[in-house]
C-alpha positions as CSV (number, residue, x, y, z in Angstrom):
1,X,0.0,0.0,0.0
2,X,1.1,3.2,-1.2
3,X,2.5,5.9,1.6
4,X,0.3,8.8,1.5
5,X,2.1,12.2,0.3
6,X,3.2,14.0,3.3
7,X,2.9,17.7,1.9
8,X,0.2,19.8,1.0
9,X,0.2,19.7,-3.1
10,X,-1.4,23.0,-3.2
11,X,1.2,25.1,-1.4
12,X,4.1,23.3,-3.5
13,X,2.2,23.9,-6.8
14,X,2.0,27.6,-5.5
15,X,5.3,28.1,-4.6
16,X,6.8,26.2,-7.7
17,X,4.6,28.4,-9.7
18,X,6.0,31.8,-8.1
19,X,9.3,31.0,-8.8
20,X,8.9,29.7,-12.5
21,X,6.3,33.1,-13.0
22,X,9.2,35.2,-11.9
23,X,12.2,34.0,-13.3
24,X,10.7,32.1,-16.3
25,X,11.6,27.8,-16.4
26,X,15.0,27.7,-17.9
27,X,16.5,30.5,-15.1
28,X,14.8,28.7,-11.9
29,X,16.8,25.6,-10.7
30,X,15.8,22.7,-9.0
31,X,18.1,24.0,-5.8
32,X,15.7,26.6,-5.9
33,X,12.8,24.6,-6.4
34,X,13.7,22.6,-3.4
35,X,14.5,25.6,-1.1
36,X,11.1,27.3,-2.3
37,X,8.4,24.2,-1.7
38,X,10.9,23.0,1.4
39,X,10.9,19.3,-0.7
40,X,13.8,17.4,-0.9
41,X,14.9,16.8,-4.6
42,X,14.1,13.0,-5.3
43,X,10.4,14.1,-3.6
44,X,9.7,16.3,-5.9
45,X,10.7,13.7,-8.7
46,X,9.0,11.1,-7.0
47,X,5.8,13.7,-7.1
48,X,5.8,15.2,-10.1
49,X,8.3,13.3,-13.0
50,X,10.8,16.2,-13.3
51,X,11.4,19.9,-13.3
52,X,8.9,19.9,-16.4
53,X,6.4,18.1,-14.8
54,X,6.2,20.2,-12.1
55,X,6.2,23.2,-14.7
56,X,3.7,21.8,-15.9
57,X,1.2,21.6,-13.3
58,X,2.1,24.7,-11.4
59,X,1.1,26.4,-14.6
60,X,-2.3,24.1,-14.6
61,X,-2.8,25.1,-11.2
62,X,-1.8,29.1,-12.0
63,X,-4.2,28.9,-14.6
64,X,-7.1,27.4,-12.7
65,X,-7.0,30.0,-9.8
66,X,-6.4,33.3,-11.8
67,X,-7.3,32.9,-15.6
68,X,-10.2,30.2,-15.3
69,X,-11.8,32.0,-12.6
70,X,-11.9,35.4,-13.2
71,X,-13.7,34.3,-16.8
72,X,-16.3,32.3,-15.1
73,X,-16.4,34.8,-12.7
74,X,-17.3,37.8,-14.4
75,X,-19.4,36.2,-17.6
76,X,-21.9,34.7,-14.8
77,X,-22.4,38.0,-13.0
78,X,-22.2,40.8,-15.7
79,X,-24.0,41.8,-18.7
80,X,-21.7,40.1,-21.4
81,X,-19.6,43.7,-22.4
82,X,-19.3,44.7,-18.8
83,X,-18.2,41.5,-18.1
84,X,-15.1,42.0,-20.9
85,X,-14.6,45.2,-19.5
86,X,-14.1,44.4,-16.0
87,X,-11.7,41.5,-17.2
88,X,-9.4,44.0,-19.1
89,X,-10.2,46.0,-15.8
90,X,-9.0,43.5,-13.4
91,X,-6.1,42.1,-15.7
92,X,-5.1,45.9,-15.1
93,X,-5.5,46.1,-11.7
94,X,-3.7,43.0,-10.4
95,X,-0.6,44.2,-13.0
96,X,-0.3,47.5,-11.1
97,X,-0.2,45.6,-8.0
98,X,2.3,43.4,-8.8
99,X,5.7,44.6,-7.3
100,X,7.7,41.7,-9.3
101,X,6.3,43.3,-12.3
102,X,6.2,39.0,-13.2
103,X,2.9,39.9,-15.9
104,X,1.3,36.5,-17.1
105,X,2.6,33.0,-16.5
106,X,1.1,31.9,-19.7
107,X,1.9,34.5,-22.1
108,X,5.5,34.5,-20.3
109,X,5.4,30.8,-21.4
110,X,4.4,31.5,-24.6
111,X,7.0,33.9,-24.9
112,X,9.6,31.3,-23.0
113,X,8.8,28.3,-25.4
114,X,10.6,26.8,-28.5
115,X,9.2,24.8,-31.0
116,X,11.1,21.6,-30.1
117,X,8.6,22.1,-27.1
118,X,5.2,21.1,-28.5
119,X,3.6,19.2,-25.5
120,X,3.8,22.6,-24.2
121,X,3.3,25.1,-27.0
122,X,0.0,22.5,-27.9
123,X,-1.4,23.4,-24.2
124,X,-0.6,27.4,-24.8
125,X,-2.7,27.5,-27.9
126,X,-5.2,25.7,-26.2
127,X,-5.7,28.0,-22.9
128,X,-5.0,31.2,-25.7
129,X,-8.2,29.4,-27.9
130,X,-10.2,29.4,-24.0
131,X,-9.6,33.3,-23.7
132,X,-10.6,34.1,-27.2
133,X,-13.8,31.6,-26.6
134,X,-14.7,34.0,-23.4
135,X,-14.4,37.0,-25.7
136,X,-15.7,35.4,-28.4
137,X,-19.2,34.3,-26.7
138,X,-19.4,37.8,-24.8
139,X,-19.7,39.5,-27.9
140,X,-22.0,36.8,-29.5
141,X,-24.2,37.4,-26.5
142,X,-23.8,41.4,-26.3
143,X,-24.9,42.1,-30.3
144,X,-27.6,39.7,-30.2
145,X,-29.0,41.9,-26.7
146,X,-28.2,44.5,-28.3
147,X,-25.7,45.7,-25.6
148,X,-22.6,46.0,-27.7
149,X,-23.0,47.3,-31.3
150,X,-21.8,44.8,-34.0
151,X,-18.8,46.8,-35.5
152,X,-17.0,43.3,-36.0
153,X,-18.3,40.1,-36.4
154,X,-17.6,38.5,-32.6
155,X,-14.6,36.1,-34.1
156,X,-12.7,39.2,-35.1
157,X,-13.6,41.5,-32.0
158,X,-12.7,38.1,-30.1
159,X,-9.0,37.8,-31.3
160,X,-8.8,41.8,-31.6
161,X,-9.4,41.7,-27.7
162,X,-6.8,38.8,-27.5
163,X,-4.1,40.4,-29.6
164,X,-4.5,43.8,-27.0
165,X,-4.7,41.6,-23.8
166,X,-1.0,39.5,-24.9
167,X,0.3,42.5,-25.6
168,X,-1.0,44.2,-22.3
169,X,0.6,41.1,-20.0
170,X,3.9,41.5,-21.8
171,X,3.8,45.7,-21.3
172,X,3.3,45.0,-18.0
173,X,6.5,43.5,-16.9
174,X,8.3,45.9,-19.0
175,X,6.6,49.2,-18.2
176,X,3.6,48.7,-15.7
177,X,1.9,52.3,-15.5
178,X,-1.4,52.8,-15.3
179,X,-1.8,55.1,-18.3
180,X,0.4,53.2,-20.3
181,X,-1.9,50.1,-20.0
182,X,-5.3,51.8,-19.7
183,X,-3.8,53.5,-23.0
184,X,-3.3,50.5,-24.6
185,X,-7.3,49.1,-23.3
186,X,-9.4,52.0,-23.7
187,X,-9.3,52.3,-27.9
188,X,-10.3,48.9,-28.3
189,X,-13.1,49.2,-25.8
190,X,-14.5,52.1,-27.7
191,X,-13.9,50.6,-31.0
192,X,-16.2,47.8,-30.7
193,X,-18.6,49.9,-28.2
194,X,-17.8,48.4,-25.1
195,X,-18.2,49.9,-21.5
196,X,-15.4,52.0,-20.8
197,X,-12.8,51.1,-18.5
198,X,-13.6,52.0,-14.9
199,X,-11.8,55.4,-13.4
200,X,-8.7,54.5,-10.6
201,X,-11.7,56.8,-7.9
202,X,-14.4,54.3,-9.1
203,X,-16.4,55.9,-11.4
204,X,-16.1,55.6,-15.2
205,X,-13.9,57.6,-17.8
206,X,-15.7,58.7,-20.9
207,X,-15.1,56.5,-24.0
């Protein structure tokens, strides 16, 4: 009979994933990896295959607690152009707050991967086709309300609003300022007639 795992998974996956969202896979080593989770080596082989694997799953695990939820969040809750705003919105917020200035995990891996890779480039395109889905039935679901005005067909608005939220992840590790990124937001928004981006005293700037 097996020996059950003496650690808590979850707090491993989360400190694994800090260090691989800050210093990117190739720069974090497995001496840090053990200092970080406070696992011996062979435990974390035993556990999770090898330093990939354990990529691999804090990524996962990244993924379901920040991306995956604040999509399912917002689409249940808001009407479907509010709920895109407030995602560009919050994607904002939590960037500005960030003193690492670490950006996205997945669009650093994206950025971080080599063809030779495609276990791994094969899972980016899949959680990039999730995001452009989101956007993608928001705006299905705003023009036929007749909430957001159809400008672009939704598959276009969809991977417009992708295209500016890579590109806002990677501007915020370089350069994260507010105007900078609400700069880079707010066109789009007003483009395909979304609700504008909320103002930093809560109230709402004019398209």
């Amino acid at each position: 009979m097996a020996r059950p795992r003496e650690f808590d998974e979850r707090q491993v996956l989360e400190a694994a994933g800090d260090a691989f969202w800050a210093r990117g896979f190739e720069a974090t080593s497995m001496r840090d990896l053990v200092r970080l989770t406070g696992l011996t080596q062979p435990s974390l082989y035993n556990a999770f295959g090898d330093k990939r694997g354990l990529y691999r799953r804090a990524l996962d695990h990244y993924l379901t607690r920040t991306l995956h939820e604040r999509m399912r969040r917002v689409e249940s809750v808001l009407p479907p152009g509010a709920a895109i705003t407030a995602f560009m919105s919050e994607v904002i917020e939590r960037s500005l707050s960030d003193q690492q200035h670490r950006g996205c995990m997945l669009v650093n891996a994206a950025v971080e991967s080599t063809p030779d890779d495609e276990d791994l480039q094969a899972a980016i395109v899949a959680e990039l086709d999730q995001m452009r889905a989101f956007f993608r039935r928001c705006m299905v679901a705003g023009q036929g309300s007749g909430e957001i005005p159809p400008v672009l067909p939704p598959e276009a608005a969809a991977t417009h609003l992708l295209a500016v939220l890579l590109g806002l992840r990677v501007l915020a590790r370089i350069e994260p300022r507010r105007a900078l990124l609400e700069g880079a937001v707010s066109p789009t928004l007003g483009l395909l007639g979304l609700p504008p981006l909320p103002a930093a005293d809560g109230g709402q700037r004019p398209q």
